[in-house]
C-alpha positions in Angstrom: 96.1 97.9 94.6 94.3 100.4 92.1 91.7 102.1 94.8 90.5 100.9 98.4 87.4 101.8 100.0 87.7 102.5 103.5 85.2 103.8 106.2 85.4 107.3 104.6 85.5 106.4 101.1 82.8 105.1 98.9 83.2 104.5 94.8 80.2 105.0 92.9 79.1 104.2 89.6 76.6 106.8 88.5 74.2 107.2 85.3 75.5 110.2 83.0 72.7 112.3 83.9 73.3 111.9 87.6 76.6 113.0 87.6 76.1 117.1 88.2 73.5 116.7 90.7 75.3 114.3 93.0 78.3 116.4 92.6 76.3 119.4 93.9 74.9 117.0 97.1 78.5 116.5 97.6 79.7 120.1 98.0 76.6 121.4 99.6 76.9 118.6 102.2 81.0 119.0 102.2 82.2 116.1 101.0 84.7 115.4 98.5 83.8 114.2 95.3 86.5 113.0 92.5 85.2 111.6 88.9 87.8 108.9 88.3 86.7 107.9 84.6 83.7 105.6 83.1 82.3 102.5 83.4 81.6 100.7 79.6 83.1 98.9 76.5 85.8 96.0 76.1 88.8 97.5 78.1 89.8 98.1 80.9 92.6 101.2 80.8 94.7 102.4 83.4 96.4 105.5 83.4 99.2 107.2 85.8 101.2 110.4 84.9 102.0 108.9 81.1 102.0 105.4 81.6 98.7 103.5 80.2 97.9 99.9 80.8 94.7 98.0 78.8 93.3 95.0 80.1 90.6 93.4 77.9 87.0 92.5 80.1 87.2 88.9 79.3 91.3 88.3 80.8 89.9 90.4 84.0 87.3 87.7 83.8 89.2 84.6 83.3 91.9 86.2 85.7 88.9 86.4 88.7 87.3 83.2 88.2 90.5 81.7 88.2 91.7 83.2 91.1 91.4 81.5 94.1 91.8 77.8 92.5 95.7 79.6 91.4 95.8 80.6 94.6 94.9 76.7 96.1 97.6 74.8 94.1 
């Protein structure tokens, strides 16, 4: 697994221009806040330490809505 969300985690996808000021909501309310990368384009990328992996959007597609009949057979 890439990320969970659990009951004191939530992941957020946020407009540019909302970044800063729900940053600031976080620290004056004490809450941790940790930008993880963007949300856009073809690819999906991946990266831990050095190691990079690239997943176009249309395999993560076929790989979903193919899921669960794989997962039947």
């Amino acid at each position: 697994m890439v990320f969970g969300e659990g009951a004191r985690r939530i992941l957020l996808e946020l407009d540019e221009a909302a970044l800063v000021p729900v940053e600031n909501l976080a620290k004056e309310a004490g809450v941790e806040f940790t930008r993880l990368g963007r949300t856009g384009g073809k690819d999906l990328k991946v990266t831990v330490n050095e190691s990079e992996t690239v997943w176009t959007v249309a395999e993560l597609k076929k790989f979903y809505e193919n899921s669960l009949p794989n997962a039947l057979r």
